[in-house]
Backbone as ProteinMPNN parsed JSONL, in Angstrom:
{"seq_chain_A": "XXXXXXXXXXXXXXXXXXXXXXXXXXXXXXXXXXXXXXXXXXXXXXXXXXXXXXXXXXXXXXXXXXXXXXXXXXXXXXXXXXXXXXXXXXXXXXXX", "coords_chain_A": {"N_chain_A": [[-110.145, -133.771, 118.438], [-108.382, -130.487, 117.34], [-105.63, -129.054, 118.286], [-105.676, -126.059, 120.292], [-104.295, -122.734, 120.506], [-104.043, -120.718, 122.932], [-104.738, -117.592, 124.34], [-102.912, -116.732, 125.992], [-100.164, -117.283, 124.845], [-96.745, -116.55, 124.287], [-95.479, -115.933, 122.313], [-93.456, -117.247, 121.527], [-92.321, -119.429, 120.017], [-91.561, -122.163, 120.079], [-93.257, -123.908, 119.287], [-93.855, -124.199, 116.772], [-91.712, -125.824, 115.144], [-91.697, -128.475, 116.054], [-93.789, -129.434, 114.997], [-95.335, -131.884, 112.547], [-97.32, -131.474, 111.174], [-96.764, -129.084, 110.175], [-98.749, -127.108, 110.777], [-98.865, -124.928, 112.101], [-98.35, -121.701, 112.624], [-96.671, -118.072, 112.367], [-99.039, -115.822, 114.152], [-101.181, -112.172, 114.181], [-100.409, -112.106, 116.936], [-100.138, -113.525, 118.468], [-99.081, -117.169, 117.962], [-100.804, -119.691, 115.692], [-102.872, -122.42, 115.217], [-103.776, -124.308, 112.154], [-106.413, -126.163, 112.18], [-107.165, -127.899, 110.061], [-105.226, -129.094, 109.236], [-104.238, -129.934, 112.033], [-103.258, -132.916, 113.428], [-103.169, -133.491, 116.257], [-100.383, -135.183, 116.436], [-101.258, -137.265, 116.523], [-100.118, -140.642, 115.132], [-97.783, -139.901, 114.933], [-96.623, -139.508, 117.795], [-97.197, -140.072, 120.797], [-97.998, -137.909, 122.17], [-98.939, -134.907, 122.219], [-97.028, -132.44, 120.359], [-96.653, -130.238, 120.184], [-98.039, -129.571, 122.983], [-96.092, -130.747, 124.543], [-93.982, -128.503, 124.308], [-93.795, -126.053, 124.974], [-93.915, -123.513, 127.395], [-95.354, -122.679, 128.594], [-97.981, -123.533, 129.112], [-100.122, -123.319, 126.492], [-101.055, -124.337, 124.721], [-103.451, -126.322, 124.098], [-106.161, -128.668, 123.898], [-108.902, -127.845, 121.654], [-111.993, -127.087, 122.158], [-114.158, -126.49, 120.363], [-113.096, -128.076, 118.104], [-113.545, -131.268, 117.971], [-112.451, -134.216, 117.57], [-111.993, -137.931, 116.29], [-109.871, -140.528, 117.125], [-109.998, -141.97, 114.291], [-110.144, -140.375, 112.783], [-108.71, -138.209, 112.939], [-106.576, -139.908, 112.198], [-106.963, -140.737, 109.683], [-106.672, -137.786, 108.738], [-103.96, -137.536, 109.331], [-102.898, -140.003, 107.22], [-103.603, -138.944, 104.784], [-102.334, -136.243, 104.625], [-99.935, -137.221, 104.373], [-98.809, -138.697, 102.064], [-97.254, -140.598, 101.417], [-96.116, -141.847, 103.517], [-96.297, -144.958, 105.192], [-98.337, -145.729, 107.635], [-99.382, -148.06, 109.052], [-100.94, -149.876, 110.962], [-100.603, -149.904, 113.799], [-100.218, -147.308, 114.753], [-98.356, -144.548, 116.907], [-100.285, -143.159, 119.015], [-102.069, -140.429, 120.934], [-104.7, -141.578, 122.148], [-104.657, -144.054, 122.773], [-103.791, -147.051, 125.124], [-101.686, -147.978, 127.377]], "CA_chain_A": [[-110.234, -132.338, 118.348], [-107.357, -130.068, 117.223], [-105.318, -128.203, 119.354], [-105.423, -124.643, 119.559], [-102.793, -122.011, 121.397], [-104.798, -119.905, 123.936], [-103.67, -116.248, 124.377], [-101.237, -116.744, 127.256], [-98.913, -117.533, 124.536], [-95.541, -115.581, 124.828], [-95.022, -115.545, 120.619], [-91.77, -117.749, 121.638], [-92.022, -120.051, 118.679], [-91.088, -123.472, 120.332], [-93.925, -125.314, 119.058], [-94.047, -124.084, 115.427], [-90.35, -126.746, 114.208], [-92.321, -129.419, 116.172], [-95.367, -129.97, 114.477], [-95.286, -133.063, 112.164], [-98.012, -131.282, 109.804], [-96.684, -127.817, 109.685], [-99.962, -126.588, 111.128], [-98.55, -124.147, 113.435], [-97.675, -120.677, 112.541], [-97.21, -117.083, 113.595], [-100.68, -115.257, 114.054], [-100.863, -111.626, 114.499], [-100.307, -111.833, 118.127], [-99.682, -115.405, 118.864], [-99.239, -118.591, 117.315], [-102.264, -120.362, 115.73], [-102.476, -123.391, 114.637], [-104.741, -124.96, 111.56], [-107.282, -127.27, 112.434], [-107.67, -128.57, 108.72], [-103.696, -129.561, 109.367], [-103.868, -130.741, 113.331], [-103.939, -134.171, 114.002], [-102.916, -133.634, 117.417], [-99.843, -136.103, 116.468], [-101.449, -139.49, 116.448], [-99.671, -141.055, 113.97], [-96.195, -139.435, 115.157], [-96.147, -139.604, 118.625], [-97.855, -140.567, 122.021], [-98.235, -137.079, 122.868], [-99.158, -133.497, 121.421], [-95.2, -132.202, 120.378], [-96.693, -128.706, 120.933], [-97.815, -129.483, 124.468], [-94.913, -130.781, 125.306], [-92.305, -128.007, 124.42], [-94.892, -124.913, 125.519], [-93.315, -123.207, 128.451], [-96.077, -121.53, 129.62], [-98.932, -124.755, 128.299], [-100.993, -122.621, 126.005], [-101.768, -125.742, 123.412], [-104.717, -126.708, 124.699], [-107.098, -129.0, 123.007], [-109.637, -126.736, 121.027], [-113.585, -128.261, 122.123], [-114.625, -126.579, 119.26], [-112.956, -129.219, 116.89], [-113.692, -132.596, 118.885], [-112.473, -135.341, 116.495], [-111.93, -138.972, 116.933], [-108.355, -141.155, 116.225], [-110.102, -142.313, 114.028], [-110.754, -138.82, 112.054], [-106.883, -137.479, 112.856], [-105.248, -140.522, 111.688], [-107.131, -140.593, 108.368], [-106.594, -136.685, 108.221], [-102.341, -137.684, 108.801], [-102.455, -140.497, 105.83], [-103.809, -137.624, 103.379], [-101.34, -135.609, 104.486], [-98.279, -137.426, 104.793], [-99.079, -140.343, 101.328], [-96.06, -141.218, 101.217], [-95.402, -142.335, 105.013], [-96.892, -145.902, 105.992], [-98.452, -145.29, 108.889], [-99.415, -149.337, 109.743], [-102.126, -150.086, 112.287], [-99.917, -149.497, 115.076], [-99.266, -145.998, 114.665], [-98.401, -143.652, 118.197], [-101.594, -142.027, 119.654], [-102.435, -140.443, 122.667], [-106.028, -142.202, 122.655], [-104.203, -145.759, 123.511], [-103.632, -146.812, 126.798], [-100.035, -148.536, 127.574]], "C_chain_A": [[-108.87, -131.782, 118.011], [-107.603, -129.245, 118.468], [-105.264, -126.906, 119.102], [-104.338, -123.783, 120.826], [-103.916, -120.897, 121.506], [-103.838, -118.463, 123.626], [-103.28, -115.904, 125.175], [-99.973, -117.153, 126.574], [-98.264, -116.107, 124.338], [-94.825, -115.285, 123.243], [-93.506, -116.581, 120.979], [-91.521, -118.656, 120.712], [-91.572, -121.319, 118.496], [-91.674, -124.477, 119.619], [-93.86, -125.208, 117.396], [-93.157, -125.644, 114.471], [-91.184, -128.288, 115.037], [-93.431, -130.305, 115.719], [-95.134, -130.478, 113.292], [-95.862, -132.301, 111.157], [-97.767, -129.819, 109.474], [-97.687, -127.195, 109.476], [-100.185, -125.59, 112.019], [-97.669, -122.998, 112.7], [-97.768, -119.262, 113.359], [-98.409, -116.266, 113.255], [-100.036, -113.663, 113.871], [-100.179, -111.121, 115.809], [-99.732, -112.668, 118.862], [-99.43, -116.334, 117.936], [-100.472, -119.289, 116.998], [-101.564, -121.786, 114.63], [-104.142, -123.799, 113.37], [-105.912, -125.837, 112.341], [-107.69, -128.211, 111.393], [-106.261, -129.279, 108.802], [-103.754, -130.484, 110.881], [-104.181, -132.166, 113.227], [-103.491, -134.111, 115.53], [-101.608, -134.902, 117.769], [-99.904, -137.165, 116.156], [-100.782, -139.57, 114.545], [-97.762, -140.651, 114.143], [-95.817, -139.669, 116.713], [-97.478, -139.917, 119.393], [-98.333, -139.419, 122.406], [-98.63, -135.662, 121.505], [-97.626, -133.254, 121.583], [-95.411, -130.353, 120.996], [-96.652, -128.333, 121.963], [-96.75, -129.418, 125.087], [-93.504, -129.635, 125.368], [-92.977, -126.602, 124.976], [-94.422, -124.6, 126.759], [-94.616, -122.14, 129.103], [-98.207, -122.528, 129.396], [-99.854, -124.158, 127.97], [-101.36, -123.566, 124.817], [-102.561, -126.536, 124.255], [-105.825, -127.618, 123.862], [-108.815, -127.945, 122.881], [-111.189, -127.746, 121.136], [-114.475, -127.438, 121.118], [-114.093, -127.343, 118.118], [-112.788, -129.951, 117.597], [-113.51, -133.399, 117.425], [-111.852, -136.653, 117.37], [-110.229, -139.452, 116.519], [-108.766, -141.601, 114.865], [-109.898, -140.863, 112.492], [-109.082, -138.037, 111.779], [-106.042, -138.639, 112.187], [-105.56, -140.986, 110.071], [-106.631, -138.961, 107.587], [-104.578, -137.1, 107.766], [-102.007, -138.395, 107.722], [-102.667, -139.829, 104.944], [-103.009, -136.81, 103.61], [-100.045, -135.807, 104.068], [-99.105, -139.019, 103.972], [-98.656, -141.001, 101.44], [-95.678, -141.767, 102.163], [-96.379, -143.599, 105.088], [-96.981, -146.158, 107.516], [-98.673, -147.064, 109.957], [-100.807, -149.178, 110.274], [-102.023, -149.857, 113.718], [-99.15, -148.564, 115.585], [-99.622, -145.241, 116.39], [-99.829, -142.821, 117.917], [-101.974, -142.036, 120.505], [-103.629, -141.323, 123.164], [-105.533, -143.691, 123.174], [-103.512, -145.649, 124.727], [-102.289, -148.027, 126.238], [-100.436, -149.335, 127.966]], "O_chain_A": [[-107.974, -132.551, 118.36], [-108.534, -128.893, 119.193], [-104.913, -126.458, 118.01], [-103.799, -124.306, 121.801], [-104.516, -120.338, 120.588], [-102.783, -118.285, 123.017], [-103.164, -114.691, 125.347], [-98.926, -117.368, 127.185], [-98.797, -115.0, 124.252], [-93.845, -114.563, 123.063], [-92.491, -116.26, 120.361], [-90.319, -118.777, 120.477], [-91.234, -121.79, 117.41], [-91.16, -125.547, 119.296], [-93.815, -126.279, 116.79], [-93.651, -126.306, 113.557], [-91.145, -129.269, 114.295], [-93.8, -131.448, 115.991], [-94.62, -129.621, 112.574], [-95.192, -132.239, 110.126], [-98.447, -129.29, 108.595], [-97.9, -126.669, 108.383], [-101.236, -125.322, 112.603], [-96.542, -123.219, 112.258], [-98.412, -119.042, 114.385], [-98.711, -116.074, 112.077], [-98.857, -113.521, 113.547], [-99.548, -110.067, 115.89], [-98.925, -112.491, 119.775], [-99.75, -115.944, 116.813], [-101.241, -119.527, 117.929], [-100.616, -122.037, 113.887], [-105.304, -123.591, 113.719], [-105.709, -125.818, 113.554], [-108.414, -129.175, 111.639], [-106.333, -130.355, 108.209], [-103.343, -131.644, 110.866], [-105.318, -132.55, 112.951], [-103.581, -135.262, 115.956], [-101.587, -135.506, 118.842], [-99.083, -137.945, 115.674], [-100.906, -138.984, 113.469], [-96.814, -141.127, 113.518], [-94.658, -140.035, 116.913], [-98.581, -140.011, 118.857], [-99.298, -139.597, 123.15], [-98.543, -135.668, 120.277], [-96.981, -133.654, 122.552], [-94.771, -129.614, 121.744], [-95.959, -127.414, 122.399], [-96.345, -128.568, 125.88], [-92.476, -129.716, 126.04], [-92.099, -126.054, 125.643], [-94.484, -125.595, 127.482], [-94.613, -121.164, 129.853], [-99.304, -121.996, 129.57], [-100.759, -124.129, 128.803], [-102.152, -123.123, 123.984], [-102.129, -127.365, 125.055], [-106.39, -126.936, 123.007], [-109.547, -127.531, 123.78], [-111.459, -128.751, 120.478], [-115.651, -127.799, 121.09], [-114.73, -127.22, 117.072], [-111.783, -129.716, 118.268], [-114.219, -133.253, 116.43], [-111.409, -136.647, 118.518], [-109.521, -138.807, 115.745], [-107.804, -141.649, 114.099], [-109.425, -140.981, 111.361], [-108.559, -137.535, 110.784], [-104.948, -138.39, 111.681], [-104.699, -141.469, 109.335], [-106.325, -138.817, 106.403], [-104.011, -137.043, 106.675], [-101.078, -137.971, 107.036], [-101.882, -139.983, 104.008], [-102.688, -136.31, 102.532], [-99.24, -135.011, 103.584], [-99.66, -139.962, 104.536], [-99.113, -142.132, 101.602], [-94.665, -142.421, 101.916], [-97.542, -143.2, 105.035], [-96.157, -146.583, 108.325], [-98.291, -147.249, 111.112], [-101.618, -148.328, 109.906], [-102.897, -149.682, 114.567], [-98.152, -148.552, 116.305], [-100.705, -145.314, 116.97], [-100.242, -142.144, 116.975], [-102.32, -143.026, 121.149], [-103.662, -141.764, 124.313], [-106.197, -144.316, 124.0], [-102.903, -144.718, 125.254], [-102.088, -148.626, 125.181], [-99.718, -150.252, 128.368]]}, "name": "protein", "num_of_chains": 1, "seq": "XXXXXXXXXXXXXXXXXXXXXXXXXXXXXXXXXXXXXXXXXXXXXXXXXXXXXXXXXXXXXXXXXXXXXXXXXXXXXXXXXXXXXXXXXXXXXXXX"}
């Protein structure tokens, strides 16, 4: 699923320079993010980058777009051609 930014956000703009697919901008009111852009990371990191810098945790996964790793990490190789992502790319769905 992509993530989306609830409206307890504070417009503070932390998560926008974090996001891998430049899927995160400013709304009228808040921050919104794509969903045709989110992969929720996989493919960059272990974690959502939005969650993590969110001072008030308004990146929330959005259960109106439920997708699989499987679904986000094909959406990140069409995004990003040029990056070899491997088989053993970071995503939150794997366990340590």
């Amino acid at each position: 699923m992509a993530t989306h930014i609830t409206e307890e956000c504070i417009n503070c703009g932390a998560c926008e320079p974090e996001c891998p697919n430049e899927a995160i901008s400013e709304g009228d009111e808040t921050y919104v993010i794509d969903p045709d852009l989110c992969t929720e990371c996989v493919g960059f990191h272990e974690y959502e980058a939005c969650q993590a810098v969110c001072p008030v945790e308004c990146c929330l996964p959005d259960p109106e777009h439920r997708e699989t790793e499987d679904q986000l990490i094909a959406r990140a190789r069409k995004l990003h051609a040029d990056k070899d992502f491997g088989s053993d790319f970071p995503s939150r769905f794997r366990k340590k």
